[in-house]
C-alpha positions as CSV (number, residue, x, y, z in Angstrom):
1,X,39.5,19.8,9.4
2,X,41.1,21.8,6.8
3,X,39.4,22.1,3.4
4,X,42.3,23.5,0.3
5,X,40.8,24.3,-3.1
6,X,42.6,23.0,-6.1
7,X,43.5,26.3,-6.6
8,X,45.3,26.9,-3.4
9,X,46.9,23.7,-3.4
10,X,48.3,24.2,-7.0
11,X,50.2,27.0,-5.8
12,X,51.6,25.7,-2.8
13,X,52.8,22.2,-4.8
14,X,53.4,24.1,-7.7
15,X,53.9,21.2,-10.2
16,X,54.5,21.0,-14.4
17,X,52.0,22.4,-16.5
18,X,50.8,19.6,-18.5
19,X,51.4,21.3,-22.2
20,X,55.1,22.4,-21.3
21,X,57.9,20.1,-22.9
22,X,58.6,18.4,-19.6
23,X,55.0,18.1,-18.7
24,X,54.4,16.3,-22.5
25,X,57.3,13.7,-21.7
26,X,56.3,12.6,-17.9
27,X,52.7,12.0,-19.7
28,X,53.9,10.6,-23.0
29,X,56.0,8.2,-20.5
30,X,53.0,7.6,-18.1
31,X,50.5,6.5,-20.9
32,X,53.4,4.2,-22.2
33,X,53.7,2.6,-18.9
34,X,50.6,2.4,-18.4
35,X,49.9,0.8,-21.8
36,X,53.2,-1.4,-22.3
37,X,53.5,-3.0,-19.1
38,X,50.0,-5.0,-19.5
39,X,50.4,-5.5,-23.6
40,X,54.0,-6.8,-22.8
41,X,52.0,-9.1,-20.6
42,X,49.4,-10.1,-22.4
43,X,51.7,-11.0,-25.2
44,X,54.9,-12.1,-23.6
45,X,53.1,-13.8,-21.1
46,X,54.4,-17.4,-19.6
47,X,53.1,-19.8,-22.4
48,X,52.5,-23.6,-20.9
């Protein structure tokens, strides 16, 4: 088996840093995603 450390594996994904301006818009839209879609839900639920 192969064993990567974070470390390695950051550099071969490379990815968004998570304070850049596109790292702070794919989490601001994540948490309201995350958030909205169950509150929508809950609140706009079928009512019987």
């Amino acid at each position: 088996m192969i064993f990567t450390t974070s470390h390695e594996l950051s550099q071969v994904i490379g990815g968004v840093d998570m304070f850049s301006p596109t790292g702070l818009v794919i989490l601001t839209i994540g948490i309201l995603f995350t958030l909205g879609v169950p509150l929508t839900m809950i609140l706009k639920g079928k009512k019987d």
